[in-house]
N, CA, C and O of each residue as an XYZ file, in Angstrom:
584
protein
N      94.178    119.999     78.161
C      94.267    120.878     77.005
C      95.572    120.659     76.260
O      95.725    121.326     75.237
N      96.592    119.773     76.645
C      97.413    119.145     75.976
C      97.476    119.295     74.708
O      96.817    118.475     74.069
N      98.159    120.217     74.008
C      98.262    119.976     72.360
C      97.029    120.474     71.966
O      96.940    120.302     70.751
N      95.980    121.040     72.433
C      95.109    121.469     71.428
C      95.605    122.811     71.363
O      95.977    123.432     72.358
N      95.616    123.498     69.575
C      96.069    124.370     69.165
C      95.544    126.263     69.776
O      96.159    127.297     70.034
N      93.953    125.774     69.762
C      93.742    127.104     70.084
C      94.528    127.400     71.107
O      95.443    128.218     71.013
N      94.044    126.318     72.916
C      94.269    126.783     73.829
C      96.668    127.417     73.937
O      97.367    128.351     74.328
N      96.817    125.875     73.184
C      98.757    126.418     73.747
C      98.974    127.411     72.991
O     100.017    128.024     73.221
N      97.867    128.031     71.561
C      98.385    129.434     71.316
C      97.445    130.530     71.943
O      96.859    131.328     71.211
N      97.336    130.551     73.083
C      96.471    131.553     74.092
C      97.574    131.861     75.173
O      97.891    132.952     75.645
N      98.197    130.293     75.502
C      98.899    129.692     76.693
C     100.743    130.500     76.086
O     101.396    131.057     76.967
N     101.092    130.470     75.229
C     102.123    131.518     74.325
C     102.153    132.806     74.220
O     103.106    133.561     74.413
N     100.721    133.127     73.800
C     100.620    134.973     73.570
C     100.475    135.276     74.922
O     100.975    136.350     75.256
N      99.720    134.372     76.121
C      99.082    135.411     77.414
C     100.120    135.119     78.241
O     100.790    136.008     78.766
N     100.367    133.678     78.449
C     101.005    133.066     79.577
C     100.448    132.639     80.192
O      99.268    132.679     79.846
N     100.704    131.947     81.461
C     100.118    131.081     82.449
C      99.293    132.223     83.693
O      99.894    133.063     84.363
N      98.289    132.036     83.720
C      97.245    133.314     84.568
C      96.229    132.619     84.945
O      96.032    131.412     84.799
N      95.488    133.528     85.509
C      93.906    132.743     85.993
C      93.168    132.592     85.151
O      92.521    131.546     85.206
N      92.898    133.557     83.955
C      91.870    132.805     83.060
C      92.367    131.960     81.945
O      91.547    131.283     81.326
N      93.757    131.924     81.589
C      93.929    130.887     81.256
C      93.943    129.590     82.167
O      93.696    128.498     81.654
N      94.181    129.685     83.281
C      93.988    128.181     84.148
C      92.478    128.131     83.422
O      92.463    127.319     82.497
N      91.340    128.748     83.617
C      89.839    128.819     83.914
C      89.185    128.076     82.659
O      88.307    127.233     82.475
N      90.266    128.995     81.727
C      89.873    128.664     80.365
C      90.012    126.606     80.158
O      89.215    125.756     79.762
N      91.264    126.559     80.605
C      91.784    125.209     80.128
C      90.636    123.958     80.743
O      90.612    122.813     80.292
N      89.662    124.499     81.930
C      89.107    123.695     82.729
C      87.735    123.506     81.339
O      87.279    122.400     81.050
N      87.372    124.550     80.791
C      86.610    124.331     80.182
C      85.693    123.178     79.467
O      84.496    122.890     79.482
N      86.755    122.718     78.895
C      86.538    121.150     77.843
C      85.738    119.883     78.921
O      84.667    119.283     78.823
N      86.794    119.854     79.888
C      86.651    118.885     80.325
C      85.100    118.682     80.922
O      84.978    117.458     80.879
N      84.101    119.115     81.348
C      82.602    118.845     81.250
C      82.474    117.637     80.026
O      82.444    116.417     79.862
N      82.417    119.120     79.210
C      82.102    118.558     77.631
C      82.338    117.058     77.659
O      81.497    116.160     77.615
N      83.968    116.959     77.761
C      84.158    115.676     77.036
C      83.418    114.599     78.190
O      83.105    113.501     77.731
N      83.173    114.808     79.411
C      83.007    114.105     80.488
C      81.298    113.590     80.617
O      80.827    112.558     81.096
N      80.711    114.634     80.054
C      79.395    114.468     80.450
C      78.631    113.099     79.355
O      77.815    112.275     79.767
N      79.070    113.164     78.194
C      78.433    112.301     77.333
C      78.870    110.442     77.899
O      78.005    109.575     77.771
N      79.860    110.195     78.317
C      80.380    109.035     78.407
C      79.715    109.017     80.251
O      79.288    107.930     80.641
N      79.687    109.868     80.957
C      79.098    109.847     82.461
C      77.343    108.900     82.411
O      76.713    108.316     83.293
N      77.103    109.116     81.136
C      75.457    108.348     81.233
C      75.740    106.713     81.270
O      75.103    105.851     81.875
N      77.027    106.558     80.336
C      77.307    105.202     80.061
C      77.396    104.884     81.474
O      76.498    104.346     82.122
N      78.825    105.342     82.031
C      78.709    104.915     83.740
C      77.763    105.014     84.127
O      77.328    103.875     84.295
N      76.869    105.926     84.500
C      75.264    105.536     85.116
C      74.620    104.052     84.787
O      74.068    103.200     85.483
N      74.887    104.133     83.681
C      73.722    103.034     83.373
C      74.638    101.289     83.725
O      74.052    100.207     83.723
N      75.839    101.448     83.939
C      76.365    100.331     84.371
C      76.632     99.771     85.677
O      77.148     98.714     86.040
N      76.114    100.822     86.320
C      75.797    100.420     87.901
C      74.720     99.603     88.089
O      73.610     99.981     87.714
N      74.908     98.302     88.730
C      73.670     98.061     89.009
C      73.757     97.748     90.541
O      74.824     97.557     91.125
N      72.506     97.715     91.136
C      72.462     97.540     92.760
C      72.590     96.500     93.225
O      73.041     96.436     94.369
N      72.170     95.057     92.368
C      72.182     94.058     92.784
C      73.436     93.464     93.066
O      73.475     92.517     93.852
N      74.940     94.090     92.282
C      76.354     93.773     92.299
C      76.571     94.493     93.581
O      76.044     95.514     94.025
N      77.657     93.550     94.156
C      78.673     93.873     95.356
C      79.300     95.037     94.875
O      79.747     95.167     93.735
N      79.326     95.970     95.864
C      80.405     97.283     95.457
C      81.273     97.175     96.298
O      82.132     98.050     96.404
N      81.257     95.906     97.224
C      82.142     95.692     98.006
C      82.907     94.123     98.277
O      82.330     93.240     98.911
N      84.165     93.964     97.740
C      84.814     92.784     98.166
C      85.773     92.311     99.292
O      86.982     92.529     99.213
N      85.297     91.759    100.180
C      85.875     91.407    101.495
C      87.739     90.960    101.052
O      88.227     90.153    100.262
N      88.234     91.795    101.867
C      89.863     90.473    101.230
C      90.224     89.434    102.769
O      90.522     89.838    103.892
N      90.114     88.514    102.448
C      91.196     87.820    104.143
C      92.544     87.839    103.649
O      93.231     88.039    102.647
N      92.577     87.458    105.137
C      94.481     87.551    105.307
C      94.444     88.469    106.213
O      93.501     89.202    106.510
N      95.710     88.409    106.743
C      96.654     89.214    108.084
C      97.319     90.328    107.210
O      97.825     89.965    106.149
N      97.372     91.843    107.604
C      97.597     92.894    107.237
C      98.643     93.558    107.673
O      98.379     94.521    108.393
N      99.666     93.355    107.475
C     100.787     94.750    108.155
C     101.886     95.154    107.276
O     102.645     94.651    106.447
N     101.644     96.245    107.803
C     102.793     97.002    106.851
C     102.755     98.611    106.180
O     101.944     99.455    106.560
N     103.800     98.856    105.105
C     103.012    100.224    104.714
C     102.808    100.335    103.597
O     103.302     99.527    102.810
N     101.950    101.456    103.131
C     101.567    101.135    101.688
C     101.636    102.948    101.168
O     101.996    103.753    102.027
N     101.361    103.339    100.095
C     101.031    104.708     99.328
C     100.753    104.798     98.324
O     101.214    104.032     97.477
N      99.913    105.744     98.035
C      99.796    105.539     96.650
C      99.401    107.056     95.910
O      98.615    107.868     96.398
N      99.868    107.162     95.098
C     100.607    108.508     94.632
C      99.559    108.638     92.986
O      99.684    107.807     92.086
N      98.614    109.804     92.910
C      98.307    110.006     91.669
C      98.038    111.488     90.941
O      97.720    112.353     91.757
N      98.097    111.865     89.767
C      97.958    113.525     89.801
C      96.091    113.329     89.792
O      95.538    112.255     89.552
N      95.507    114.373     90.047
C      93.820    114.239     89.943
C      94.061    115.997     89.461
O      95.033    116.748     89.547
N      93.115    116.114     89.108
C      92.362    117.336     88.517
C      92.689    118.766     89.163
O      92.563    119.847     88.587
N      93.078    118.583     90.306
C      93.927    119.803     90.780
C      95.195    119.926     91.012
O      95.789    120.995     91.153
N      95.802    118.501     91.076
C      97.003    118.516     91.183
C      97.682    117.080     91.360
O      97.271    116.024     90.880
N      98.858    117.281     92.187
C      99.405    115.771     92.682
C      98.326    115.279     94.564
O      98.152    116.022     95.530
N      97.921    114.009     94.396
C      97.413    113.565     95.297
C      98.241    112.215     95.947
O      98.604    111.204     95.346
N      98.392    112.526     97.238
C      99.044    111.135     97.799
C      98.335    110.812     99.370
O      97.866    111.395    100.347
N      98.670    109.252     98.761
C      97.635    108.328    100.591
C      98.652    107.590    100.860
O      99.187    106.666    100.247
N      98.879    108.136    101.923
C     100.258    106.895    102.610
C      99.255    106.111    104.118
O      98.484    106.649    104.913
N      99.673    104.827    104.005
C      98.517    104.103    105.436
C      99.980    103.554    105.965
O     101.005    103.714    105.303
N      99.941    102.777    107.455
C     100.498    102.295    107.799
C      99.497    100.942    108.467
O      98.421    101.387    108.864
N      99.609     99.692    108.629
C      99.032     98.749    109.397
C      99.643     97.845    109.810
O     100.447     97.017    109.381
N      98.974     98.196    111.075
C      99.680     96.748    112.213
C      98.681     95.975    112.517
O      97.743     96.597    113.017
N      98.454     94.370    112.358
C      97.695     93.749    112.850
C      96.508     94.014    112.208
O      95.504     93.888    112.909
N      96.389     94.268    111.331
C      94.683     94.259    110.833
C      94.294     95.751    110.945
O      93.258     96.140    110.405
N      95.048     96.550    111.590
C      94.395     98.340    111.906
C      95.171     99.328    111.269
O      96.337     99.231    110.885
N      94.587    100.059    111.213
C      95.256    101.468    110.505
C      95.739    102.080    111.733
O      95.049    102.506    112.659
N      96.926    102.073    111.638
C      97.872    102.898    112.709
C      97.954    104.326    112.156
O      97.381    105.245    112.741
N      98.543    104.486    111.223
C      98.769    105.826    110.963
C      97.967    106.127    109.404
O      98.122    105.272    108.532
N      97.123    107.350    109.099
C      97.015    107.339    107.931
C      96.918    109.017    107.365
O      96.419    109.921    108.035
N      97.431    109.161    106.181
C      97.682    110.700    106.269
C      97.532    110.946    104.701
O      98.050    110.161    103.907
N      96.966    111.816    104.370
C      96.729    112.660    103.308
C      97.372    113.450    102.499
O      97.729    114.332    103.280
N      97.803    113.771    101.375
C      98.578    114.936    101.266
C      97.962    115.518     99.614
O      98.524    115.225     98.559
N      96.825    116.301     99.710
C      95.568    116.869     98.874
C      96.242    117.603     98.136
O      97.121    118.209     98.749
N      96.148    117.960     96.184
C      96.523    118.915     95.473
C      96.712    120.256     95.874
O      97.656    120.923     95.449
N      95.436    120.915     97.077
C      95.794    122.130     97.547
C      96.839    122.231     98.491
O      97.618    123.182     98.444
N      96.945    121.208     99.471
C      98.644    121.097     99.972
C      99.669    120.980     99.530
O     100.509    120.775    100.407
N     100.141    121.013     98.338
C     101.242    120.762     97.264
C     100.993    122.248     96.952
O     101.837    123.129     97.114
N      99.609    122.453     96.435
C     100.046    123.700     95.256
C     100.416    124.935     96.340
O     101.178    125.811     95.932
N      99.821    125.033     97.897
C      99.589    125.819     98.492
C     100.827    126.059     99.622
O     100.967    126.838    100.565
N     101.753    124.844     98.960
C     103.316    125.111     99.848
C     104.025    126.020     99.894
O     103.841    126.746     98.918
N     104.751    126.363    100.530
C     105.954    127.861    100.558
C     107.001    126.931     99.306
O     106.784    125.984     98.550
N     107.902    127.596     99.534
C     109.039    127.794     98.678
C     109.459    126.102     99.559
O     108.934    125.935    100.660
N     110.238    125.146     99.085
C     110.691    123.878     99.184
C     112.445    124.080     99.597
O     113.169    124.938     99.091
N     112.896    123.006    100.686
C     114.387    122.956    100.814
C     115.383    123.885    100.186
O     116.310    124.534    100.670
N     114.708    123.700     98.405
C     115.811    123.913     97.392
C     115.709    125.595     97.064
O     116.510    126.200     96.352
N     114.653    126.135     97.683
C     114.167    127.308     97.699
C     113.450    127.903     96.302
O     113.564    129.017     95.791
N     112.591    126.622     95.837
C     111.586    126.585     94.661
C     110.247    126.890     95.126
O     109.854    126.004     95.885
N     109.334    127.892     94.938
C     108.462    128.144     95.127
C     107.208    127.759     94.622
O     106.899    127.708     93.432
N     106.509    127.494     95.583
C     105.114    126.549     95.493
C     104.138    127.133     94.046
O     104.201    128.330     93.765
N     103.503    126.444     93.430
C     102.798    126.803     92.362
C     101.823    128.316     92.546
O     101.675    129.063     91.578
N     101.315    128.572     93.669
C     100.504    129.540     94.461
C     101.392    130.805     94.727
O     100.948    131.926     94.479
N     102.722    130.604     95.263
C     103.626    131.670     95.122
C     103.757    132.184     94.180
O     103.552    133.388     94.026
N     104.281    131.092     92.963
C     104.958    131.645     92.319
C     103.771    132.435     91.512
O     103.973    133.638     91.350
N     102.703    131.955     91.053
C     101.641    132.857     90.740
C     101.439    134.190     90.386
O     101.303    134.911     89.397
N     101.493    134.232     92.151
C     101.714    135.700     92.614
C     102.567    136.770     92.674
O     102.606    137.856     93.252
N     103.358    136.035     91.771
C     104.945    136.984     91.674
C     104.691    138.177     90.313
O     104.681    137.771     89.151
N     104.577    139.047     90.510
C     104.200    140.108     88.873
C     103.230    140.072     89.473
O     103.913    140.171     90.492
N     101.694    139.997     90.062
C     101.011    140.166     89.906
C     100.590    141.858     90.163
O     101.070    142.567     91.047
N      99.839    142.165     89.410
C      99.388    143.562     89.701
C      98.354    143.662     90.500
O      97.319    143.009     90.371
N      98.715    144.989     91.896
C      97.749    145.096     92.716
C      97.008    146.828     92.501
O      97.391    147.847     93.076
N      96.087    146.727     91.688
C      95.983    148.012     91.555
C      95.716    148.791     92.639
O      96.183    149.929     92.578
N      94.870    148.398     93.974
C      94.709    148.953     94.827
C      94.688    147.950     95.667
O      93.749    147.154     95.702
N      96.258    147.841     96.832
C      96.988    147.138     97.842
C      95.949    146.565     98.894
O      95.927    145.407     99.312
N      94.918    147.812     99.310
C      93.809    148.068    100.275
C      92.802    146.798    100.381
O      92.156    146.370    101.338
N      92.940    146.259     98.731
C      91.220    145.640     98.246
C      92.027    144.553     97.808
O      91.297    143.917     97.048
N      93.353    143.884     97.885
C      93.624    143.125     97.081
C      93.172    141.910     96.312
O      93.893    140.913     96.335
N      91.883    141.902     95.536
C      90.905    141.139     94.834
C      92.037    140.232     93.697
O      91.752    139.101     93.305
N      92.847    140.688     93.434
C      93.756    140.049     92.530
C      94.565    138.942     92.624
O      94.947    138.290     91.652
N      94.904    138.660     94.060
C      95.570    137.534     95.171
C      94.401    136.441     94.832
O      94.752    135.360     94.358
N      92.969    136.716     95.078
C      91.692    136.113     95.465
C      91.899    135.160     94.220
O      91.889    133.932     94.298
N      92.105    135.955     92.960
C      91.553    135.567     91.394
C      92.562    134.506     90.998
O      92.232    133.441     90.476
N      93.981    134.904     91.314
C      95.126    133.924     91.193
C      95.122    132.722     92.094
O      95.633    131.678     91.689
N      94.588    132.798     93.271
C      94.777    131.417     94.413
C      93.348    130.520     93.569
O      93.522    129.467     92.956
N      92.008    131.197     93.712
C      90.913    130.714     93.467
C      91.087    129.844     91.978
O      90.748    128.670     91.828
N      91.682    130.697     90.956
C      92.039    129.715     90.015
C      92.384    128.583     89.863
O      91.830    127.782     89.110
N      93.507    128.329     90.676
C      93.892    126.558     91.593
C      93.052    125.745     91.816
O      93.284    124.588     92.169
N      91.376    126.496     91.550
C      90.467    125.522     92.235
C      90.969    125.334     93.482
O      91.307    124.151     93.488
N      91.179    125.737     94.385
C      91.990    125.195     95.665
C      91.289    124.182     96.475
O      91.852    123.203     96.965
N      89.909    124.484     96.607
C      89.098    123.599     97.357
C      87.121    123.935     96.827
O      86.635    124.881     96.207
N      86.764    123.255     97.152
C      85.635    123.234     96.823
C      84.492    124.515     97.517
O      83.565    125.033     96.893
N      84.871    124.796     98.894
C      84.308    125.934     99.517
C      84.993    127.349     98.764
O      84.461    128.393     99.142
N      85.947    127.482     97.892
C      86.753    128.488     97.627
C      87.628    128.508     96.108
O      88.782    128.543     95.683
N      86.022    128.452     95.573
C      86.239    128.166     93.859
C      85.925    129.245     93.266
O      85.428    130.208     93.851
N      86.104    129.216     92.409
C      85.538    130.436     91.347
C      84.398    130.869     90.881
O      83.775    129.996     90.277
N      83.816    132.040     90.943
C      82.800    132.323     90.872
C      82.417    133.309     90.149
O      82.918    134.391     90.456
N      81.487    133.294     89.043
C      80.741    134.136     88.288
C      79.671    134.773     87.980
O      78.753    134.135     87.465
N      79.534    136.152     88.214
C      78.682    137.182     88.500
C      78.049    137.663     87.134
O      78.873    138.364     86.548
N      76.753    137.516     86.353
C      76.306    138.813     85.956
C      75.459    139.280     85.996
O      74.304    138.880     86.137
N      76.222    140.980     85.782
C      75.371    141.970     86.006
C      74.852    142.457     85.405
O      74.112    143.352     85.814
């Protein structure tokens, strides 16, 4: 939502919240779905989706990208041709960190800071701010009507 006018003057008057996160997710279908047929139709079955590499393998590697919920990183290690060590580190593990060394608080904290709990008992309002994150796919957002 970069620079488009409606949304950064929503993102000004409201501030950063859950339905503005919700809102900003919006577009992206849209723009995604028309160009998704092109990819369909350029698959074909008869092409390799898979290329063998040779050579002897060791060493370490990572590779670091933001994706749609957040920052994503794959660090491998290989000895001899095998994956010795290999480890993950998923947008909801970044956004879902405590406060850091420097005592900067994780995107999910900080969230939650102001937030209003009208009733402490039921706190549905925690739910609306984490779930916004998209955090994971079992624990997305969801819409009811009644």
């Amino acid at each position: 939502m970069a620079g488009q006018p409606l949304f950064t003057d929503l993102l000004e008057r409201t501030g950063a919240n859950a339905l503005t996160r919700q809102l900003a997710r919006l577009p992206r279908p849209a723009e995604l779905l028309p160009v998704m047929a092109t990819w369909l139709n350029e698959i074909s079955p008869e092409r390799p989706c898979y290329h063998p590499v040779a050579g002897h393998f060791h060493g370490d590697a990572c590779g670091l990208t933001h994706g749609a919920r957040g920052a994503l990183g794959h660090w491998v290690k290989i000895v001899d041709n095998t994956i010795r060590h290999y480890q993950i580190i998923t947008p909801t593990t970044w956004n879902a960190s405590p406060r850091d060394t420097l005592g900067v608080r994780g995107p999910w904290e900080q969230a939650l800071v102001g937030t209003p709990l009208p009733d402490p008992e039921n706190p549905i309002a925690v739910g609306h701010v984490i779930r916004s994150f998209d955090a994971c796919l079992v624990c997305t957002v969801h819409t009811l009507a009644r």
